[in-house]
N, C-alpha and C positions, 0 to 999 in steps of 0.2 A: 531521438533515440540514437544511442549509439549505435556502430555497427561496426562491421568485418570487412574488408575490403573485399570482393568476389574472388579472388583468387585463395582469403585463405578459408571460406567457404567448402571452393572445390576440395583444397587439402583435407577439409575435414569429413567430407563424405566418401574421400580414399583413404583416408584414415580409420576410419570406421569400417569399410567396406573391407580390406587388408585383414584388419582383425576378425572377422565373424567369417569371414571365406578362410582362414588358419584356422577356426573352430567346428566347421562346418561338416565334418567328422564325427565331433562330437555331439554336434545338436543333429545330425539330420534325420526329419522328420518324414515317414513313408508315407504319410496322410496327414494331412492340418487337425491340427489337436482341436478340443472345442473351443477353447481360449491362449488369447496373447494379454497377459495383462503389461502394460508397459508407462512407467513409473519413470516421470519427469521429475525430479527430485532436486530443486537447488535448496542443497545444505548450506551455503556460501552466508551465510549471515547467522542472528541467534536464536536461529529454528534447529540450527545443528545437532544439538542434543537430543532433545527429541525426534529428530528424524533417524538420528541412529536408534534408537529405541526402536521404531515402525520397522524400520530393516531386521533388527533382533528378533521383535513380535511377526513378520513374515516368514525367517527360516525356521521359525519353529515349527511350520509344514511344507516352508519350500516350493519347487515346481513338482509336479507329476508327467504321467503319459500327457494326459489329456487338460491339463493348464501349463503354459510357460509366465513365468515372471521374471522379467526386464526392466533392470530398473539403469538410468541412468544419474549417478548420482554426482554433485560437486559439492567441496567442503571447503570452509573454511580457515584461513593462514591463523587466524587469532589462539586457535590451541584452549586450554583451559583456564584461562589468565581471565576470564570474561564471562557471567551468566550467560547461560544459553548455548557456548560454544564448547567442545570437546576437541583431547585429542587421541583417545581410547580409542584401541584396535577393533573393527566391527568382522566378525565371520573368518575368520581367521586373515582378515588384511591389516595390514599394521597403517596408521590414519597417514591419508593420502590430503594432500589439501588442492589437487586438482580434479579434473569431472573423470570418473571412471564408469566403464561402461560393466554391469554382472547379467550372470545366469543365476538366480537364485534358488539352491540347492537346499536338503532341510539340513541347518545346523554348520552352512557356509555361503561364502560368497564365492562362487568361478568367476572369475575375473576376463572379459573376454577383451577389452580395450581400455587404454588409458590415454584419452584426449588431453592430455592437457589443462591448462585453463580456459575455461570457456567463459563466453558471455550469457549463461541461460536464459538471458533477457531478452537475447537477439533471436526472431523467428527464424534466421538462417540457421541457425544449431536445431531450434525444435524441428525443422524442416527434415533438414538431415537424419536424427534418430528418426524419425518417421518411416523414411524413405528407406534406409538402411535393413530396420526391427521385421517389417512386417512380411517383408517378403524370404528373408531367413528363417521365422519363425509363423508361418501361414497357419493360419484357425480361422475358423468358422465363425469364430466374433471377435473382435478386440476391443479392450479397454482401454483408455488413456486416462491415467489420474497424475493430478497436479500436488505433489508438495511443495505449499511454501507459503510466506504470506499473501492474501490477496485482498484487494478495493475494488470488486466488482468491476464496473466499467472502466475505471483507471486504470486496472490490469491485476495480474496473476506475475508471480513470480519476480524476488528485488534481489538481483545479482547484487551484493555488496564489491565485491571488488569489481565489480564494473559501474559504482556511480548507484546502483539501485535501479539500475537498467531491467525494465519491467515487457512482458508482454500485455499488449493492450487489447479492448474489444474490436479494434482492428486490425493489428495487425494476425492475432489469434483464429479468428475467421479464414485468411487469406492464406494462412499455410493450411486448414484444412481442409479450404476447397480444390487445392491443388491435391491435395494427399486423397482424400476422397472419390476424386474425377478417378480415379483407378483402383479403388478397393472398395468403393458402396459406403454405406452410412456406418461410422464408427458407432459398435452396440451400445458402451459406455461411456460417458467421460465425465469424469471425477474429479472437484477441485476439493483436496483438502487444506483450506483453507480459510481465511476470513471471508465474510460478505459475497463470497460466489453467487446466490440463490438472486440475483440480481436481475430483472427485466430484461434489463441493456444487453449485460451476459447473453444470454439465454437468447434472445432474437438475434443476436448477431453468429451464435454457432447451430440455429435448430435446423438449418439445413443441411447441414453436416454428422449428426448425431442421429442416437433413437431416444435414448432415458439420458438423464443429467442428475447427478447427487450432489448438495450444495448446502450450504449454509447461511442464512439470512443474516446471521447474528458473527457477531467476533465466537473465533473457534476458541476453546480453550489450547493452551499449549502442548498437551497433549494426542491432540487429533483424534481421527480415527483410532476404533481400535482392530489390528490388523491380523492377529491370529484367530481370532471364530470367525472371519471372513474369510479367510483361506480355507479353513476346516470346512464351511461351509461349501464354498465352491468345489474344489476337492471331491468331499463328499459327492456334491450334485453336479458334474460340472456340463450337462447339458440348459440348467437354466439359464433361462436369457439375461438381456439387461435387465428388467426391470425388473426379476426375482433378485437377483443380486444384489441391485441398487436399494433396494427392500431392506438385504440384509444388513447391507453397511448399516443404515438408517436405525435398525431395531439395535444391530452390536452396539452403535454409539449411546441409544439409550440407554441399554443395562449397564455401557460403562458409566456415563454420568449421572443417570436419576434412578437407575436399580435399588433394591432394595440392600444389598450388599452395600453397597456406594454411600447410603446416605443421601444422596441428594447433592452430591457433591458439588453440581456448577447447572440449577437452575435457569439460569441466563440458556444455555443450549439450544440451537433449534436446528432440523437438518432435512431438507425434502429431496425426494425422488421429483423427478419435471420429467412432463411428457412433449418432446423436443417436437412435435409433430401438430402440438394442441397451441403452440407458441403463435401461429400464425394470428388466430381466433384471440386469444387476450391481446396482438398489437391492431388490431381491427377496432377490441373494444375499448381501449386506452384511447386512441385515435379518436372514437367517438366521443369519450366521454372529456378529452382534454376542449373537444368541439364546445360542449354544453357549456363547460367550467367557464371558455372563453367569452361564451355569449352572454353569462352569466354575469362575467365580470363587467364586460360591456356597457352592459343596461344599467348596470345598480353600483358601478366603481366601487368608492367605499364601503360602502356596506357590505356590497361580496366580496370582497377584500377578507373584511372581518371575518363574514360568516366561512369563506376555504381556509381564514389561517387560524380557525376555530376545529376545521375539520381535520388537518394535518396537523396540528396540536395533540389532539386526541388520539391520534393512528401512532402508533408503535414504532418509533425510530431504532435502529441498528446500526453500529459502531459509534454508537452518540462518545464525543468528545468526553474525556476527564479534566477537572482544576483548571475548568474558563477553553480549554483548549476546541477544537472547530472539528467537528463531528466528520462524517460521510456524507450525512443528509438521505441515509436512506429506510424508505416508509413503506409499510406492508401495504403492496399497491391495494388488494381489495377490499382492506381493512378503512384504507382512506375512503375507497366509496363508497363504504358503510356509511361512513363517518360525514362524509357530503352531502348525502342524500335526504342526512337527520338534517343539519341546516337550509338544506335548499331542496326541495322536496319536486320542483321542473326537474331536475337532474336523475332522476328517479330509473326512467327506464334506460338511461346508459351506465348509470351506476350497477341495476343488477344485471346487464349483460355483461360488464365486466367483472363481477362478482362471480358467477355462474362458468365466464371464460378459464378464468385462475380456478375454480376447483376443479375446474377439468382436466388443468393440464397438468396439478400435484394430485395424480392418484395415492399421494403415502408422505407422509411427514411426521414428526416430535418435535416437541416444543417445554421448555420446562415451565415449570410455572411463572416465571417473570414473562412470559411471552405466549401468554392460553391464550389469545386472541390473534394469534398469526396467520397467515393463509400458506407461508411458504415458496413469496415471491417477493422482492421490494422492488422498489422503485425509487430514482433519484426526484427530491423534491428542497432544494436547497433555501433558503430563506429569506434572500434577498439577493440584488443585485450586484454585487458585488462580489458574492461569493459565486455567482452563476458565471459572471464573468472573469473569476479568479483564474492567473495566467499557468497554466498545468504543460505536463510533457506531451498532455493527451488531450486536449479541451471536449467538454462534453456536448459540443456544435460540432463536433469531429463523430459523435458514435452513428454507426450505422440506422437508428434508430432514429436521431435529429435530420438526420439528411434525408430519408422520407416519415416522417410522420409528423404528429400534430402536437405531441408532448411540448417540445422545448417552444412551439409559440404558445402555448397556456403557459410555461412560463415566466418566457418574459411581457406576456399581459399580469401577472401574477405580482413580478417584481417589479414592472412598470409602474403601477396602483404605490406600490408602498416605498418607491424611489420619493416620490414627490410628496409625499408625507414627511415632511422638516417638524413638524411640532411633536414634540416631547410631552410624555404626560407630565404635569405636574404634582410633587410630590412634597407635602408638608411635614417641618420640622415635626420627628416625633414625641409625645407628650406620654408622662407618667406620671401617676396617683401621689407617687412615692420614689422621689432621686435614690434614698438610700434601703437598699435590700436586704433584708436577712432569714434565716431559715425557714422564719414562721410566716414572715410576710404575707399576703395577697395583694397584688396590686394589677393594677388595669394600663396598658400599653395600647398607644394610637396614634393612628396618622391620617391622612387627609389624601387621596389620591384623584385629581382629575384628568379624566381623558377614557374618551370609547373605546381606547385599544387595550385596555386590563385585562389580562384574563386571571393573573392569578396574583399573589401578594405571600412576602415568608418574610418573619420575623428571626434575623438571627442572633443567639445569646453569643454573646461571648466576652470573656476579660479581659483586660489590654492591659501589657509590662510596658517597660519601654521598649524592650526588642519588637517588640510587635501586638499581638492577639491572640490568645488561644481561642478556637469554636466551641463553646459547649453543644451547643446545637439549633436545632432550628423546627420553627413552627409554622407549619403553612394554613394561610387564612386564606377568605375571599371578601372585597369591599362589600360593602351593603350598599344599598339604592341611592345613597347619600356620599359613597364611595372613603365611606369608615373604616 
């Protein structure tokens, strides 16, 4: 990871500190309001658009007495030349393309600091707003929500002009055990963004939180929607986290699968996690990565087959487009649904972890491409290769690998199908009729040998010289004969 050298660090928490101690007239507070909601916001890349949008959708009700909204925001140099990116004046500031720090008012931004370019990837900035927000702005709860893209355990938030410089599920932890050691458990904390609802996530900050709002799935571009969220809290602003985390959860439904909406982006899913319940599902992971092991153990091939029949079947999130290499992440209880159907010894760790994850998502939505999610995943990558693929952040690196029992189930997992070199075999394919026409009927077949089939698709398509058009595709399964 990139970094700041500590001295420009210190500048940037006397940078901060200068500015909110000049404002500090205008914000002071006779009593801690009920809420700090405080908005990590790297626009720095081509989420910028829409994050100004979320900034627009919040001053439409602003702060009150009794909520403050803090957002620190950084934008991007690229202007309008680029999808995604803008250079449209937001709240009466005309576009800045470094991180500025607001008070957000309804129908403006107060502008309290202007940092510079920052690194939002570097924990030493998120450190700093931390350090800086809460004690200028003291309540009774605080929120911390993430705008930007995110990959679960690979991290939250990609500074473009800094390289893509990300925080990771370690280093994310470690600024808020520091921050925490002196303000108690942060009520909220909110990633709007991709893939958050992640295991890995979620054990490495539940010590540091109470409720977590997340997303299993790729977000749509849009995110949250952020004005009945405010209106809400506002409204009530003595409820806790997990009323709140509620509401996000419900706003986002009526924005994307409402009855108004259409059904706009199915694919959606969003849970409330109960940061407290997280201990109890890495207990039951733990044990059940034990069984899987044993499992594999005893009966190599075969259980080989029968887990990569089970995580076949379990519900992938951020799955790759056009050949490209997914996340690899499975809705952890869905899997040991799905395990327990092939390997039926597996049984009582599978529903102790099944039973663990409902407990700790008291609230979640899900659209229909995803009615079988529990509103947790889990990383389960598919061979060796990619477990061992060289990253900023290796997943032998997350808090989770370093005490538990997941990453050796699975490298007994990819171990098994490392040494599996033999290829199915698959025969030229045959047809009734070489030449096709509208009325045709003809019969299309192949010949496939090998234990490891699970499934078989026929694609149509026509070939120019520049290439193939896809007409489309028909998915089959071999017969007994492997027809």
């Amino acid at each position: 990871m990139k970094k700041y050298p500590p001295i420009y660090s210190i500048f940037l928490a006397l940078l901060m500190f200068v500015a909110l101690t000049n404002s500090s007239k205008v914000f002071a507070q006779n009593a801690p309001a009920e809420w700090t909601l405080m908005f990590y916001m790297d626009s720095d890349n081509n989420l910028e658009d829409p994050q100004m949008t979320d900034l627009e959708e919040m001053m439409k009700v602003g702060s009150s007495s009794n909520v403050n909204i803090i957002v620190l925001a950084d934008r991007s140099t690229k202007g309008e030349k680029f999808r995604g990116y803008t250079d449209r004046p937001v709240g009466g500031i005309k576009n800045w393309t470094t991180a500025k720090l607001f008070y957000l008012e309804k129908g403006r931004l107060r502008e309290l600091a202007d940092l510079g370019e920052l690194n939002m990837g570097d924990s030493a900035n998120l450190k700093g707003f931390l350090e800086n927000i809460m004690p200028q702005f003291p309540a009774k709860r605080y929120g911390l929500i993430f705008g930007d893209h995110g990959d679960g355990w690979n991290g939250i938030v990609g500074d473009e002009s800094h390289g893509g410089d990300n925080l990771n599920a370690k280093e994310l932890p470690a600024v808020l055990k520091e921050i925490t050691a002196q303000t108690g458990k942060i009520e909220l904390i909110g990633f709007d963004a991709c893939l958050m609802a992640n295991f890995e996530t979620a054990q490495a900050i539940a010590p540091y939180g109470k409720a977590m709002v997340a997303s299993e799935e790729l977000e749509p571009g849009n995110g949250w929607s952020y004005t009945p969220i405010m209106q809400a809290l506002t409204a009530t602003p003595t409820m806790d986290g997990f009323a709140l985390g509620k509401t996000v959860v419900n706003t986002y439904r009526d924005y994307y699968l409402g009855a108004d909406q259409g059904g706009r982006d199915k694919t959606v899913t969003l849970s409330v996690i109960d940061l407290s319940k997280i201990p109890a599902v890495e207990a039951a992971a733990n044990n059940l990565a034990l069984s899987n092991v044993s499992f594999l153990q005893a009966s190599q091939r075969e259980a080989f087959l029968r887990t990569a029949r089970a995580r076949k079947a379990t519900e992938e999130f951020g799955a790759g487009e056009d050949g490209q290499e997914g996340s690899h992440f499975y809705d952890l209880a869905q899997y040991a649904e799905n395990l327990k159907r092939q390997q039926p010894s597996v049984t009582p760790a599978a529903d102790q972890l099944i039973s663990a994850v409902k407990a700790a998502v008291p609230y979640k939505i899900a659209g229909e491409a995803h009615s079988r999610s529990h509103g947790l995943s889990i990383y389960f990558p598919p061979n060796a290769n990619t477990l061992a693929a060289p990253k900023r952040f290796e997943y032998k690196d997350t808090l989770f690998s370093q005490s538990g029992k997941w990453l050796g189930f699975l490298n007994q997992y990819v171990g098994v199908e490392k040494v599996d070199t033999q290829a199915p075999v698959i025969t030229q394919v045959q047809t009734t009729d070489p030449s096709v026409n509208s009325t045709d009927v003809i019969t299309i077949s192949s010949q496939v040998k090998g234990d490891d089939i699970e499934e078989a698709t026929f694609v149509l398509a026509q070939s120019f010289k520049e290439g193939e058009i896809i007409i489309g595709a028909i998915p089959t399964a071999p017969d007994e004969n492997g027809v």
